[in-house]
C-alpha positions as CSV (number, residue, x, y, z in Angstrom):
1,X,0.0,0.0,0.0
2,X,1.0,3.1,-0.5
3,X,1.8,5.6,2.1
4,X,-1.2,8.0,2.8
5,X,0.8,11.1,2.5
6,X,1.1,10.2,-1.5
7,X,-2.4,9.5,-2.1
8,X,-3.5,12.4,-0.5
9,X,-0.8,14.8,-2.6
10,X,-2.2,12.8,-6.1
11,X,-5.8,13.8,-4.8
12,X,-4.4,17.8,-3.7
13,X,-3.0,17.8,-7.4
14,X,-6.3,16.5,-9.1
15,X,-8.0,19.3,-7.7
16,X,-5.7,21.9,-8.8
17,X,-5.8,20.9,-12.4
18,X,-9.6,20.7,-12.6
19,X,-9.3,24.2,-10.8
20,X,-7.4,25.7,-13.9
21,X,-8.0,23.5,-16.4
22,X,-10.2,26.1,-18.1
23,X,-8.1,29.2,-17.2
24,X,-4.8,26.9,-18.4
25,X,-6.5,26.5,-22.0
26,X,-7.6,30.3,-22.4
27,X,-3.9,30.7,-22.0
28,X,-2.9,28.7,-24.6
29,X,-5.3,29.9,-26.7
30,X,-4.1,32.9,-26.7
31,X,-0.2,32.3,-26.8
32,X,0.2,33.7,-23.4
33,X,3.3,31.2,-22.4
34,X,3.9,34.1,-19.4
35,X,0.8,34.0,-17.8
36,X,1.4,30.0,-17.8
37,X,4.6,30.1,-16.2
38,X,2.4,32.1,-13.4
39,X,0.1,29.5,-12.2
40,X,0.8,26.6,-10.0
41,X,3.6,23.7,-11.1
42,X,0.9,21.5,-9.8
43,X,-1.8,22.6,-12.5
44,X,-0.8,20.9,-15.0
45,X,-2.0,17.7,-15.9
46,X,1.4,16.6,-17.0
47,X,2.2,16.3,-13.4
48,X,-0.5,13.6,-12.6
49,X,0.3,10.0,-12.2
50,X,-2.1,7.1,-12.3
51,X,-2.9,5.4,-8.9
52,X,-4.4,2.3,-8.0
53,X,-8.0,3.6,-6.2
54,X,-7.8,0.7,-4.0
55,X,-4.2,0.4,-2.6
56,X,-2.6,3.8,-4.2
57,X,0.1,1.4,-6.5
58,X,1.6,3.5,-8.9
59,X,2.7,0.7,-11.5
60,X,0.8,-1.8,-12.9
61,X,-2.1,0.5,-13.1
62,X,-5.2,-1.0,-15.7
63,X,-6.9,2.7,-17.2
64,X,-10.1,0.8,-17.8
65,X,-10.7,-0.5,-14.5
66,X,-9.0,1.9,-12.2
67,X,-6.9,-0.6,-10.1
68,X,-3.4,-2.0,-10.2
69,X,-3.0,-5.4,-12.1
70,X,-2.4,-7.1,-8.7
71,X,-6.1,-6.1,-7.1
72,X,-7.8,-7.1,-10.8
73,X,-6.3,-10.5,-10.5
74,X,-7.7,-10.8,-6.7
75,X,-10.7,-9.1,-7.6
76,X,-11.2,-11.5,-11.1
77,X,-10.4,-14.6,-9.2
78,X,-13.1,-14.0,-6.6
79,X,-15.7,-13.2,-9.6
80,X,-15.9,-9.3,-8.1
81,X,-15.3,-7.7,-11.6
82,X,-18.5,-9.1,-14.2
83,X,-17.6,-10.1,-17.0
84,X,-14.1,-10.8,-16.6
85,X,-12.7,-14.6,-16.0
86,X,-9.7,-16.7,-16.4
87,X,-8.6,-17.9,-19.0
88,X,-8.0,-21.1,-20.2
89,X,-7.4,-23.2,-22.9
């Protein structure tokens, strides 16, 4: 698991981008590379890093279920996820 310190700074930089996301594109769309440089490192969505919504694991993070690969496998072996099995052949 990952320490609660790190989840809470992914969450603290979430919020900051939805907070300028539309101020960050007027900016752009008007060229102003100055006024970017003003607002906070932490806006930009560069700076975001996929996290396991479960255990906050930064690696082995599946997009279209939100989790790391290790909790899918738990989760798919116990039939939590529908849909999804092992499989064999």
């Amino acid at each position: 698991m990952a320490k609660e310190s790190m989840k809470a700074r992914e969450r603290k930089r979430q919020r900051l981008v939805d907070t300028y996301s539309a101020k960050r594109s007027e900016l752009k769309a008007a060229g102003d590379y100055l006024g970017l440089q003003k607002l906070p490192k932490n806006a930009s969505p560069v700076r975001l890093h996929n996290r396991c919504k479960l255990t906050g694991r930064p690696k082995g993070y599946m997009r279209q279920f939100g989790i790391s690969r290790i909790d899918f496998r738990n989760m798919a072996l116990n039939g939590l996820i529908p849909g999804v099995k092992k499989a064999s052949w």
